[in-house]
N, C-alpha and C positions, 0 to 999 in steps of 0.2 A: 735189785741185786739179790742173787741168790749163794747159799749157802757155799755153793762150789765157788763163786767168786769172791765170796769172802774171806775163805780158806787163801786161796791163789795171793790174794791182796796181802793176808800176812804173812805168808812163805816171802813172797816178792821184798817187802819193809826188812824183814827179820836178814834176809838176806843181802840187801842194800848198803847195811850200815848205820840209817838213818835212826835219831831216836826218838822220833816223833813222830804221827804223820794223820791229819784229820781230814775229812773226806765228808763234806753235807752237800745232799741232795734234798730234793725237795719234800720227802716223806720219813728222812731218817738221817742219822749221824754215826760215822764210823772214827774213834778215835782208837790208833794202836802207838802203843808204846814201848820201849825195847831198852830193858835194864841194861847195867854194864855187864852182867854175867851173863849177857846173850837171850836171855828168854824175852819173853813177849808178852803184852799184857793187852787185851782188848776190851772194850768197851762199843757198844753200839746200844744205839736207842731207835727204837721205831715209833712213831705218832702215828696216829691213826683219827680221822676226825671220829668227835663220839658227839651226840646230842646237843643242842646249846641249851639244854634244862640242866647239863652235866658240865662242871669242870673243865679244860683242855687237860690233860697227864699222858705221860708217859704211858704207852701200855704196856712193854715188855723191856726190862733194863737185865743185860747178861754181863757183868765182867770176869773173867778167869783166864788164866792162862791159858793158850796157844794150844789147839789140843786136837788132832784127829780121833779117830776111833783107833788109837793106838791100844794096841795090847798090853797088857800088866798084869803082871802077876798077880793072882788074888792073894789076899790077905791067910797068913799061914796058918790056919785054923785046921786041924787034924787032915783029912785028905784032900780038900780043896787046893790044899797048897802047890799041886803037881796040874792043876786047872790054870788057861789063860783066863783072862776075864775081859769081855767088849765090854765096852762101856758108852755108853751117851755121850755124842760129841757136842749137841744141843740141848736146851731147855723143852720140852713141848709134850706132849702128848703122843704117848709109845702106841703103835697098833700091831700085832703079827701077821697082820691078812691086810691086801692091796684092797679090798673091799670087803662089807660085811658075808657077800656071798660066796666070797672066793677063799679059797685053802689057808693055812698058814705060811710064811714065807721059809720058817725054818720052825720043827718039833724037836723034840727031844730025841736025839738019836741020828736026825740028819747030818749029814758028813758035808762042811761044809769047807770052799778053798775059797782064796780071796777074790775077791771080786760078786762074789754073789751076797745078792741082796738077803738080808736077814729080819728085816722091819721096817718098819716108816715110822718116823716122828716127826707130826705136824708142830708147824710154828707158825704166827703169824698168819693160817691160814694156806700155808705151805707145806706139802707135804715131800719129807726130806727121804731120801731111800737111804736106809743106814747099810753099807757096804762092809762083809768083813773082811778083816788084813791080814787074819790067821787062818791055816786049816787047819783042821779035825774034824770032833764029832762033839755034836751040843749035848751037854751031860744034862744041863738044868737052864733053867729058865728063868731068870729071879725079878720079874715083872709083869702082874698081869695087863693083861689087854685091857685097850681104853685108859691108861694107868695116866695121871700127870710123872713125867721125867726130869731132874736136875742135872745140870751139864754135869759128867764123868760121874755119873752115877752108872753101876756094875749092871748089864742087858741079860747078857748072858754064861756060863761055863763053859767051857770050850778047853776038848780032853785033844793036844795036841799027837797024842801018839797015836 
């Protein structure tokens, strides 16, 4: 199950009514949960076999609310504040280049409109194309390459005007 179907599963639940709803397969576990005030809480666990000189654990445990690479206002801190800010919809490993030998997806200064890809963030070995939902132009970049990322942590500035 990939990251676009995971999304789809909790738009689907959140949407449904339901306030529970657990989903195991044979390499992982999806459990989403849906307050009374309508938000959404997920949890998924991925296993992975590892060595038998090693442990069996969890290898990647993510729970946070509900979240695409929704836009937010950055924090109002002198001129930033008129900045949208992308953010990490995943946990993984941020790159700016489809490969070490190929260009950046987006520099500082590229004018970018939704839908075009802005980074990958690997997970589990998967590599996610992070999509932006806003246009403008990328003021700043506030993650280097190769970086560990935590879900809805801030990618990039993004000057809407």
């Amino acid at each position: 199950m990939d990251i676009k179907e995971i999304q789809n599963l909790i738009k689907f639940v959140a949407k449904s009514g339901a306030t529970e709803v657990k989903l195991e397969m044979d390499d992982f576990k999806i459990t989403i949960k849906t307050t009374e005030t309508g938000s959404t809480e997920t949890t998924y666990i991925q296993q992975v076999p590892v060595a038998p000189s090693m442990p069996q654990a969890p290898v990647a445990t993510a729970a946070a609310p509900v979240a695409t690479e929704a836009p937010a206002a950055a924090a109002p801190a002198g001129d930033d504040a008129k900045y949208i800010t992308v953010k990490s919809p995943i946990i993984g490993t941020f790159y700016r280049k489809p490969a070490p030998d190929k260009a950046p997806f987006a520099e500082v200064g590229t004018v970018i409109k939704p839908g075009d890809v802005v980074c990958v963030i690997e997970a589990m070995k998967l590599f996610n194309e992070i999509e932006s939902e806003v246009s403008g132009k990328i003021v700043k970049i506030l993650v280097d390459d190769s970086s560990p990322v935590e879900f809805d942590q801030p990618l990039f500035l993004v000057d809407p005007s």
